[in-house]
FIKOL-752114 format. One record per atom (N, C-alpha, C, O): residue in one letter; atom name; x, y, z. Coordinates in pm, whole numbers, plus 50000, padded with zeros to 5 digits. Layout:
% residues N
SITE  fimar  rolum      u      v      w
SITE      a     CA      X      Y      Z
...
% end
This chain:
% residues 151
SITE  fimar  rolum      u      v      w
SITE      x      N  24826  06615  69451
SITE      x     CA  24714  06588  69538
SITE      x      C  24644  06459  69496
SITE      x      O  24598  06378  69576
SITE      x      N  24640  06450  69390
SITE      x     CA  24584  06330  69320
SITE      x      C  24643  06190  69322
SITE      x      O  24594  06079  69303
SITE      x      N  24746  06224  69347
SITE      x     CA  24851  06065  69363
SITE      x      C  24828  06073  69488
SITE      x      O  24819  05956  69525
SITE      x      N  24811  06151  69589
SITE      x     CA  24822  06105  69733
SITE      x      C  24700  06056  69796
SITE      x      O  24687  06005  69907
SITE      x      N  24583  06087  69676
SITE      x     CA  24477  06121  69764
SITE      x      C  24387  06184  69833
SITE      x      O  24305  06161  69922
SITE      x      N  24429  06289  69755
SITE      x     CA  24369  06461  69841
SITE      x      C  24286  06514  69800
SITE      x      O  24272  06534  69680
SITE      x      N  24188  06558  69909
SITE      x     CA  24068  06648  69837
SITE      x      C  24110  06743  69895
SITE      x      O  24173  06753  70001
SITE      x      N  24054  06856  69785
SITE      x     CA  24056  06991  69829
SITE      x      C  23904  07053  69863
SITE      x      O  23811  07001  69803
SITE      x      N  23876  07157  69955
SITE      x     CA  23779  07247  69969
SITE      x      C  23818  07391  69953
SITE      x      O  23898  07456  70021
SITE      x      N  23707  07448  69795
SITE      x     CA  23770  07569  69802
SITE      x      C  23672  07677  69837
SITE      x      O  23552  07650  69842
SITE      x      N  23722  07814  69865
SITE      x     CA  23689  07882  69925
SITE      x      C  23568  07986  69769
SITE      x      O  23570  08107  69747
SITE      x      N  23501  07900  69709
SITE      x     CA  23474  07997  69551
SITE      x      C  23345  08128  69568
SITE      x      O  23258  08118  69481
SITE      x      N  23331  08207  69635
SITE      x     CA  23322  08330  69730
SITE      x      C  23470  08415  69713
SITE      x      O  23472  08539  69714
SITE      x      N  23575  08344  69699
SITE      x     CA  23665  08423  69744
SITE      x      C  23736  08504  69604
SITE      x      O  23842  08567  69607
SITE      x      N  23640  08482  69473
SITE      x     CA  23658  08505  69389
SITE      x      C  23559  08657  69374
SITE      x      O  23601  08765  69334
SITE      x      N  23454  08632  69409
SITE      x     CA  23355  08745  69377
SITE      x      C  23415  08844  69538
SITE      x      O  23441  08955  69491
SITE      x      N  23429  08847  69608
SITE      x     CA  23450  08942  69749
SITE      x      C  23569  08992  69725
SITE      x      O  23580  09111  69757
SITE      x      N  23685  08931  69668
SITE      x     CA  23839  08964  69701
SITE      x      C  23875  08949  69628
SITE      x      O  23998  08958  69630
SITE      x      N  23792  08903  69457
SITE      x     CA  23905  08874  69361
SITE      x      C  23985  09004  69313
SITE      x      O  24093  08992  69257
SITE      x      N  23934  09111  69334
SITE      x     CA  23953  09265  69277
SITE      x      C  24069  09310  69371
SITE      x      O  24158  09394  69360
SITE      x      N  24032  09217  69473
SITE      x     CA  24172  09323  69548
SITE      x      C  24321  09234  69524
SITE      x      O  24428  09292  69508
SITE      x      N  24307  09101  69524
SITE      x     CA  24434  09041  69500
SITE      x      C  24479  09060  69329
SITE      x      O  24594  09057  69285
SITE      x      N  24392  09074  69275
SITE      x     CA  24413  09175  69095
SITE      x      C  24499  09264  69131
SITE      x      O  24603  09284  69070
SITE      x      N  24469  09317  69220
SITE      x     CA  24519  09489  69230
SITE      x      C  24643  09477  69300
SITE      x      O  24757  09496  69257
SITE      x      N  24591  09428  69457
SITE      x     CA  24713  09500  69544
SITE      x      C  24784  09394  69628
SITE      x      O  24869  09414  69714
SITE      x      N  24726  09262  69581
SITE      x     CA  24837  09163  69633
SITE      x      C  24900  09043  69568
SITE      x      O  25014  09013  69605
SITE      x      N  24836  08964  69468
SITE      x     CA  24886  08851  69399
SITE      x      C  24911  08908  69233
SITE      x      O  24998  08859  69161
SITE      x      N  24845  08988  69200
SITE      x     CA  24838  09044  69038
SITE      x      C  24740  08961  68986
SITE      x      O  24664  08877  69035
SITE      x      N  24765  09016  68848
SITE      x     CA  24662  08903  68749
SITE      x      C  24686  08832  68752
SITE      x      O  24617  08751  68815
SITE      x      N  24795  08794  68694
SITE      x     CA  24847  08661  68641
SITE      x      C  24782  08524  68768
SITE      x      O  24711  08424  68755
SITE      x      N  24848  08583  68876
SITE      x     CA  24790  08458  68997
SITE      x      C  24686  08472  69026
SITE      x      O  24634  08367  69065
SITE      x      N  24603  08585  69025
SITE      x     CA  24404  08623  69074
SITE      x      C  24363  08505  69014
SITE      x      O  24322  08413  69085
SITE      x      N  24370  08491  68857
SITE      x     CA  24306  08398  68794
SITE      x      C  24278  08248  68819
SITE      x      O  24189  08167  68795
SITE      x      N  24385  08252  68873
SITE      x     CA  24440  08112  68937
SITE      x      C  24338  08101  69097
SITE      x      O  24331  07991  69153
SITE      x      N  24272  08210  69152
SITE      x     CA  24229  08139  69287
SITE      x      C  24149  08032  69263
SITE      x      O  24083  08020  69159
SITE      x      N  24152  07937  69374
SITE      x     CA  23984  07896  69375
SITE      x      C  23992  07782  69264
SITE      x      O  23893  07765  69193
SITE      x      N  24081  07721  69250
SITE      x     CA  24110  07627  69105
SITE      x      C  24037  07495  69110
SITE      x      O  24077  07382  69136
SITE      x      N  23862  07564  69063
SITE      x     CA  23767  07438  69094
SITE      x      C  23817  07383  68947
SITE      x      O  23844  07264  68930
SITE      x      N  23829  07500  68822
SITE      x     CA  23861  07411  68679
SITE      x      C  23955  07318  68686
SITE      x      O  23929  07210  68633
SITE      x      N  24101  07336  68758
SITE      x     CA  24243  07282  68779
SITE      x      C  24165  07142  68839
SITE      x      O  24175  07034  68780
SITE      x      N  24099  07156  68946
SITE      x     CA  24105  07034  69021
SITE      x      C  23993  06914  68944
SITE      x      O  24010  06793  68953
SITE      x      N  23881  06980  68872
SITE      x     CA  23802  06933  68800
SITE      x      C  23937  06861  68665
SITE      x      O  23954  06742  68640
SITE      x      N  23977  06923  68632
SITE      x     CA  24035  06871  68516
SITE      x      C  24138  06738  68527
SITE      x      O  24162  06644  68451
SITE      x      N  24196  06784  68685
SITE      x     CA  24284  06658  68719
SITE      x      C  24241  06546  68776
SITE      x      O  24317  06449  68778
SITE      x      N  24106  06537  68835
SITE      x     CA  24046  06457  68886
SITE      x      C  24061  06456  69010
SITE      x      O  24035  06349  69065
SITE      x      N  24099  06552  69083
SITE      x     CA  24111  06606  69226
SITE      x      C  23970  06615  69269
SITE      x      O  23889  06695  69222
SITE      x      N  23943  06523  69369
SITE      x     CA  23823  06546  69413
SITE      x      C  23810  06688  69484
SITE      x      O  23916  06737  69525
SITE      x      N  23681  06768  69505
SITE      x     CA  23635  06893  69546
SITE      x      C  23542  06920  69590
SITE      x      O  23431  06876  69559
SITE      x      N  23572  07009  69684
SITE      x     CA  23414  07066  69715
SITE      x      C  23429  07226  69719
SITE      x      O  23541  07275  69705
SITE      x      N  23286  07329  69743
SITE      x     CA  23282  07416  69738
SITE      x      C  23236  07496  69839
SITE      x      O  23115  07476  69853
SITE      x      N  23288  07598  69934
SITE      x     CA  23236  07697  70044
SITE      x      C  23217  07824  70039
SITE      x      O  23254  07893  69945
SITE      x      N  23161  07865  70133
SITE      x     CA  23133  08023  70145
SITE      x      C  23219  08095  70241
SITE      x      O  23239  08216  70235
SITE      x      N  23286  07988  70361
SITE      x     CA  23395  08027  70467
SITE      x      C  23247  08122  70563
SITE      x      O  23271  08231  70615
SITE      x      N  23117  08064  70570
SITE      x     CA  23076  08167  70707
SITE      x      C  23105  08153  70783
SITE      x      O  23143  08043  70824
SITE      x      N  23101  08309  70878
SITE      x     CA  23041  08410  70847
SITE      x      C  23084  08486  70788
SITE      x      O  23034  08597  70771
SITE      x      N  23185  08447  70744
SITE      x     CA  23313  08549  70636
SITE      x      C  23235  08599  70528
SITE      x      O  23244  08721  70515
SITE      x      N  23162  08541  70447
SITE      x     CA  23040  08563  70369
SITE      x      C  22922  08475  70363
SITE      x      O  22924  08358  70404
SITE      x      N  22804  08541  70305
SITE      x     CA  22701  08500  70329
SITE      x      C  22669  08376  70295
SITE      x      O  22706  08335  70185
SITE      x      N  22583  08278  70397
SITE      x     CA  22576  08114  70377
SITE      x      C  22454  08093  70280
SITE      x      O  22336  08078  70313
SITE      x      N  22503  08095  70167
SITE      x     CA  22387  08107  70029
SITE      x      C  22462  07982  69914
SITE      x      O  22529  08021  69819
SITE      x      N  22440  07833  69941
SITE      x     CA  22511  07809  69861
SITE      x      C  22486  07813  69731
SITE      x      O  22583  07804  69656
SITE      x      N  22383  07824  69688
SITE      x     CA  22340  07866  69496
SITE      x      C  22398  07985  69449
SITE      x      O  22392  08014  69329
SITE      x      N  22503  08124  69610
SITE      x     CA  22528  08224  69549
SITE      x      C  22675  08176  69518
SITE      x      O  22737  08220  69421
SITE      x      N  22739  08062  69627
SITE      x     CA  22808  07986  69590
SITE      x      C  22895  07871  69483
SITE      x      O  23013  07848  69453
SITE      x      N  22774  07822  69454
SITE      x     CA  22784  07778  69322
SITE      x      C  22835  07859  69179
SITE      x      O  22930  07847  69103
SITE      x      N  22683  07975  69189
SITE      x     CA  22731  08102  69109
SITE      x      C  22826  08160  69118
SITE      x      O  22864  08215  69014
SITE      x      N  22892  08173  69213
SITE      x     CA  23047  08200  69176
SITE      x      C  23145  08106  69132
SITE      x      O  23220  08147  69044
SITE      x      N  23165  07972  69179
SITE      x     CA  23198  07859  69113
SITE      x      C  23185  07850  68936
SITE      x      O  23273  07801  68865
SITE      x      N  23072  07903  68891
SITE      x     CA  23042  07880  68773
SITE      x      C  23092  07989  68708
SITE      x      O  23150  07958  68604
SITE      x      N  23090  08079  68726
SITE      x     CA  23080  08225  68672
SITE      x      C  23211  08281  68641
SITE      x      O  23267  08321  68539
SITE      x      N  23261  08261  68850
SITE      x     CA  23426  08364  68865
SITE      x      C  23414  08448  68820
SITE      x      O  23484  08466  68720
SITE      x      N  23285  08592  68878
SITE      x     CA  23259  08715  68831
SITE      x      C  23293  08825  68947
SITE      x      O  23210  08822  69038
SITE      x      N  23384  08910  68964
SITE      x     CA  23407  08964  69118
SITE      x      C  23327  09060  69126
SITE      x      O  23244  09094  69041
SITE      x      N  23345  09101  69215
SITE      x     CA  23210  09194  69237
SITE      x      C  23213  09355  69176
SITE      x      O  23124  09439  69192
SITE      x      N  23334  09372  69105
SITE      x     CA  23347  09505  68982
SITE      x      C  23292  09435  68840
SITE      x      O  23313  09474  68725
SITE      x      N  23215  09319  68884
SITE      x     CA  23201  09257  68684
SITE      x      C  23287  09199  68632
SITE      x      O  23279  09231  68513
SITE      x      N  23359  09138  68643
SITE      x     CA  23492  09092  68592
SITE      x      C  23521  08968  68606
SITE      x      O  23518  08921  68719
SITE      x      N  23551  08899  68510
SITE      x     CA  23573  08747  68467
SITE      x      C  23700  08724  68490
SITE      x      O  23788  08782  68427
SITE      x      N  23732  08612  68609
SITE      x     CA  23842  08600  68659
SITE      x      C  23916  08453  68679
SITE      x      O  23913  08371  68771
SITE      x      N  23971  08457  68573
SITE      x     CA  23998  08322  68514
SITE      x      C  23882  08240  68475
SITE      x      O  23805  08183  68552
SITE      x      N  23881  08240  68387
SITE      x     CA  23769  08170  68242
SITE      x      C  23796  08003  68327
SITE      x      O  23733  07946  68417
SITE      x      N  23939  07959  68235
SITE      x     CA  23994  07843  68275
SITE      x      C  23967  07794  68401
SITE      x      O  24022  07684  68401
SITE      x      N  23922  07808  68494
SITE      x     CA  23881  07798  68621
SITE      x      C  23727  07782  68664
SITE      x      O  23688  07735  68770
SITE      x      N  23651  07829  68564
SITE      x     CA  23514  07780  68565
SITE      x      C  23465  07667  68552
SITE      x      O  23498  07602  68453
SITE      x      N  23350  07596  68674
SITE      x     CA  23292  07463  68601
SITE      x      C  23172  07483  68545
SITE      x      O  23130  07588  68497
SITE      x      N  23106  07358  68553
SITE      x     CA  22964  07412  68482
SITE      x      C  22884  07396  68574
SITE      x      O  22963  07392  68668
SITE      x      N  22752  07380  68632
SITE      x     CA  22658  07396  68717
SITE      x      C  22620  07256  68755
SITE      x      O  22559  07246  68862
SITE      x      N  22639  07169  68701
SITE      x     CA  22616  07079  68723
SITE      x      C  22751  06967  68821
SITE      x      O  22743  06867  68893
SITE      x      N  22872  07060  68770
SITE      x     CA  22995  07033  68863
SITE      x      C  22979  07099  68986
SITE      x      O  22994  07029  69087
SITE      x      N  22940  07271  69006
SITE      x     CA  22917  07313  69107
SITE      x      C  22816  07240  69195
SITE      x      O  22852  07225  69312
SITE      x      N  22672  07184  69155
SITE      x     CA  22570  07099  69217
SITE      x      C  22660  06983  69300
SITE      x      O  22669  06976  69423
SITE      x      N  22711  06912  69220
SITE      x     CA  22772  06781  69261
SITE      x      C  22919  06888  69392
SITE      x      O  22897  06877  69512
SITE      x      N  22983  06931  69370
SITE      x     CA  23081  07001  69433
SITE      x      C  22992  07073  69548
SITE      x      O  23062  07078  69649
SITE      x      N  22859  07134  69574
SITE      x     CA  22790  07139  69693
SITE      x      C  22743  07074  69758
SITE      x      O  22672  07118  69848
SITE      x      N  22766  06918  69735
SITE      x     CA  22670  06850  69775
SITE      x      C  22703  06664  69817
SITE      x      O  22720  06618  69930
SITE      x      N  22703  06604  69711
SITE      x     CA  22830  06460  69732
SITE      x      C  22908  06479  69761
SITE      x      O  22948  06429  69866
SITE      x      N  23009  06597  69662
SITE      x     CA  23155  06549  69707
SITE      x      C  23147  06659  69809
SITE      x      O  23264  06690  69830
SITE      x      N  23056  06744  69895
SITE      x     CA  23118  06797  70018
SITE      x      C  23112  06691  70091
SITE      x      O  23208  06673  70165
SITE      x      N  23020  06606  70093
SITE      x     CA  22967  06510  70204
SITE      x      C  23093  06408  70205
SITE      x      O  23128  06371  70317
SITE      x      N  23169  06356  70090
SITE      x     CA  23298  06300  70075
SITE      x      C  23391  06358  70123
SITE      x      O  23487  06289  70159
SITE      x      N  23395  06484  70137
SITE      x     CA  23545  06529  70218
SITE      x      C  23551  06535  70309
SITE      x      O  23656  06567  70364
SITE      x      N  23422  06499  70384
SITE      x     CA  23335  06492  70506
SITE      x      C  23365  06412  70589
SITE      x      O  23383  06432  70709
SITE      x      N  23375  06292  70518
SITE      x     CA  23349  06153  70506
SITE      x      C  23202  06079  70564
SITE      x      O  23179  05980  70634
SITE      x      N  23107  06191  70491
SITE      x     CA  23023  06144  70539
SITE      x      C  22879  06105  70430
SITE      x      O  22760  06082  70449
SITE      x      N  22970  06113  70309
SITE      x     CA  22901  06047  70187
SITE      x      C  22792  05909  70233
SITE      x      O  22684  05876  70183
SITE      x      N  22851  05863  70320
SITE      x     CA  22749  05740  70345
SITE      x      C  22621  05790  70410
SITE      x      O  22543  05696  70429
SITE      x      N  22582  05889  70445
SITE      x     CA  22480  05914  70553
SITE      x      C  22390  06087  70403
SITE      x      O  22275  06092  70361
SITE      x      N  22472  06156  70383
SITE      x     CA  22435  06311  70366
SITE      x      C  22465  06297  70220
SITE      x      O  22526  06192  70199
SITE      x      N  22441  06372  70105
SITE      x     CA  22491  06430  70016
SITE      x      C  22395  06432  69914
SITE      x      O  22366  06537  69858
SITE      x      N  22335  06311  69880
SITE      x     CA  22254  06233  69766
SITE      x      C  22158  06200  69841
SITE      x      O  22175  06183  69962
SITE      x      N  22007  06179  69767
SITE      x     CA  21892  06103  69783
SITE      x      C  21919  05957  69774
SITE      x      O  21949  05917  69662
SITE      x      N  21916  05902  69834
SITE      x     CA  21937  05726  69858
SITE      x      C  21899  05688  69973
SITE      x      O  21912  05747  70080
SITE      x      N  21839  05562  69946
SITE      x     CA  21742  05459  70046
SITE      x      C  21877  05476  70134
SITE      x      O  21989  05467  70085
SITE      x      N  21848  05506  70289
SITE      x     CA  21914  05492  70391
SITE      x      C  21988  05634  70483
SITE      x      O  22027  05649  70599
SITE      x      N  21982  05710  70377
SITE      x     CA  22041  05911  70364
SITE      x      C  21930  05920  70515
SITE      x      O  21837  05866  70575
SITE      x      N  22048  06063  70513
SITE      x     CA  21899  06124  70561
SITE      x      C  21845  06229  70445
SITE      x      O  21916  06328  70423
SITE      x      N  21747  06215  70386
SITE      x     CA  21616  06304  70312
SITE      x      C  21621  06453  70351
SITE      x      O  21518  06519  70334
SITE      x      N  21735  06517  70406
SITE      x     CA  21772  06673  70403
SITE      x      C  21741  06736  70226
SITE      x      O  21782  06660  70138
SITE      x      N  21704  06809  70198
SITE      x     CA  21689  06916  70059
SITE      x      C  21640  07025  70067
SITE      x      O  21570  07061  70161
SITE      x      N  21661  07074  69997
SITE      x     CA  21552  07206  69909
SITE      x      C  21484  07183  69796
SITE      x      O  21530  07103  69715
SITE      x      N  21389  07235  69777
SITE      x     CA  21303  07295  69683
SITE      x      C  21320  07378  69598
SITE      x      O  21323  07492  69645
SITE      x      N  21334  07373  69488
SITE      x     CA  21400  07497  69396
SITE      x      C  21282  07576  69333
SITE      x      O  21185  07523  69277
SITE      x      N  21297  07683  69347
SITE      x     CA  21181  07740  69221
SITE      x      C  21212  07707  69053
SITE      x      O  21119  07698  68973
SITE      x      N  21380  07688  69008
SITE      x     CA  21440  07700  68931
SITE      x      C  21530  07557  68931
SITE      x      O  21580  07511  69034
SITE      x      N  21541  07492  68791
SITE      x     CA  21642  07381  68814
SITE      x      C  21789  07472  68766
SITE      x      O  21783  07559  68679
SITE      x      N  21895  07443  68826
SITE      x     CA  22034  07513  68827
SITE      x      C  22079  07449  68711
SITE      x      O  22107  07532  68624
SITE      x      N  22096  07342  68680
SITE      x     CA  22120  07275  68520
SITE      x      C  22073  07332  68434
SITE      x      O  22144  07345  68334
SITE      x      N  21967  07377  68432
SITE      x     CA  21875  07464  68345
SITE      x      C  21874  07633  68294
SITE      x      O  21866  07700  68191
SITE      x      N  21886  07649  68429
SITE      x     CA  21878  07838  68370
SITE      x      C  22027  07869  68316
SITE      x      O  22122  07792  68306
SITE      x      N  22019  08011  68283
SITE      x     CA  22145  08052  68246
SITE      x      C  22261  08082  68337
SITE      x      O  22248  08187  68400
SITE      x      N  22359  08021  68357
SITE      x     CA  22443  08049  68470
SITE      x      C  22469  08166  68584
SITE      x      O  22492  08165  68704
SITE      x      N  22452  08280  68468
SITE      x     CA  22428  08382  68568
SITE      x      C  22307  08424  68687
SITE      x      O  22297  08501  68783
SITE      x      N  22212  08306  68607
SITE      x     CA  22108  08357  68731
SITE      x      C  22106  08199  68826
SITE      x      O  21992  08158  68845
SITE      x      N  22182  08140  68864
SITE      x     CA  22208  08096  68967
SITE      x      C  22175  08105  69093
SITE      x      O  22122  08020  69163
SITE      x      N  22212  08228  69124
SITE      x     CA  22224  08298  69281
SITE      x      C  22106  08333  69261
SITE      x      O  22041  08308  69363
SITE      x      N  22026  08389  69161
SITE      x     CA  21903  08437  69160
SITE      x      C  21750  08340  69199
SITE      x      O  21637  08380  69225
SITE      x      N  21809  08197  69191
SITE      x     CA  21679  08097  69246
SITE      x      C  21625  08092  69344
SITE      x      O  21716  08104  69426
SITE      x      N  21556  08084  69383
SITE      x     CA  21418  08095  69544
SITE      x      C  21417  07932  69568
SITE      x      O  21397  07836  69494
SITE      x      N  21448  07947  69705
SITE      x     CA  21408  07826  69729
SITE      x      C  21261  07830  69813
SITE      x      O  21234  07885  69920
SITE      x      N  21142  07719  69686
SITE      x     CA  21015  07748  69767
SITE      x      C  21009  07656  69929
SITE      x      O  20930  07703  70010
SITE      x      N  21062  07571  69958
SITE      x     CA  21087  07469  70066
SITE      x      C  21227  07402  70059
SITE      x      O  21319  07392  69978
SITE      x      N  21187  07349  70224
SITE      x     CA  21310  07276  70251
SITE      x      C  21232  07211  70335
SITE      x      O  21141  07251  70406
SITE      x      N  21302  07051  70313
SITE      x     CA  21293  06925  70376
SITE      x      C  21411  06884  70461
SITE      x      O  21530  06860  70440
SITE      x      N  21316  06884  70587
SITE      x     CA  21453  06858  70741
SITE      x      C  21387  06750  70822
SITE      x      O  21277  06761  70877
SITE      x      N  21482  06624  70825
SITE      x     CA  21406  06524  70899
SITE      x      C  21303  06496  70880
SITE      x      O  21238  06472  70981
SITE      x      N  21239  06484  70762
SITE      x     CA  21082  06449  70712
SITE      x      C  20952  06535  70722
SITE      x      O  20838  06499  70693
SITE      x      N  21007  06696  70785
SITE      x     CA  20929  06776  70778
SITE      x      C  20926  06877  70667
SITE      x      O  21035  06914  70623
SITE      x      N  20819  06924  70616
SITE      x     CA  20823  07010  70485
SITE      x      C  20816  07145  70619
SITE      x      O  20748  07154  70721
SITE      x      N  20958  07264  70538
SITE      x     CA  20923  07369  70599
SITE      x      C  20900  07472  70460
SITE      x      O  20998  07488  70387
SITE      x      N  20762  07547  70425
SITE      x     CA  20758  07628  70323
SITE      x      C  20850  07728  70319
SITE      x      O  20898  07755  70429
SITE      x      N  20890  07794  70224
SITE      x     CA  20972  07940  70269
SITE      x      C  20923  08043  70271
SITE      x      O  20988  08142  70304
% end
């Protein structure tokens, strides 16, 4: 993918909803571990981004991220280590490089003179807390087109 040029978008939701069942009753371990290969693509320099696939699951991307970071399925279970990034890869993977696979890095992704000024408000910085509480941050506002909406 990397010699050609390729970004991938992965589905990292599909680790916490379904990682338990392709464990079990369709890919095994050995390949479960392997979904969702934000570590693989991080390591090769495969550009990436990260989704939730809605309405397939819920459009929460910090619960998103948290799974990105974590790869915890929803029995508790750590599913492929090797495959984890850190929060600060997941941030950048929700956000620039979605807007890059987009191709729309020039307009969306980052704060820069000329963007449009789309964000949230965090109660919590995601670099900061402990990975697991990720999904757990409040967002106090969001900024849309130059309007503050509180939450």
């Amino acid at each position: 993918m990397k010699a050609l040029g390729l970004c991938v978008n992965l589905f990292a939701n599909h680790v916490y909803f379904w990682g338990e069942t392709h464990r079990h009753d369709t890919a095994g371990p050995a390949r479960a571990r392997k979904l969702d290969a934000c570590g693989t693509a991080a390591r090769l320099g495969v550009p990436f981004s990260i989704h939730c696939d809605a309405p397939v699951t819920p459009l929460d991307p910090l619960f998103t991220m948290w799974c990105a970071v974590n790869r915890i399925t929803s029995a508790g279970r750590l599913l492929g280590a090797t495959e984890r990034i850190s929060a600060g890869q997941a941030l950048r993977a929700a956000t620039i490089d979605a807007a890059h696979l987009l191709k729309m890095d020039d307009r969306i992704g980052s704060l820069e003179p000329g963007k449009h000024a789309d964000f949230a408000v965090l109660d919590a910085d995601p670099l900061e807390v402990d990975p697991a509480g990720i999904k757990d941050i409040g967002v106090a506002a969001t900024v849309l087109a130059g309007v503050v909406h509180a939450a």
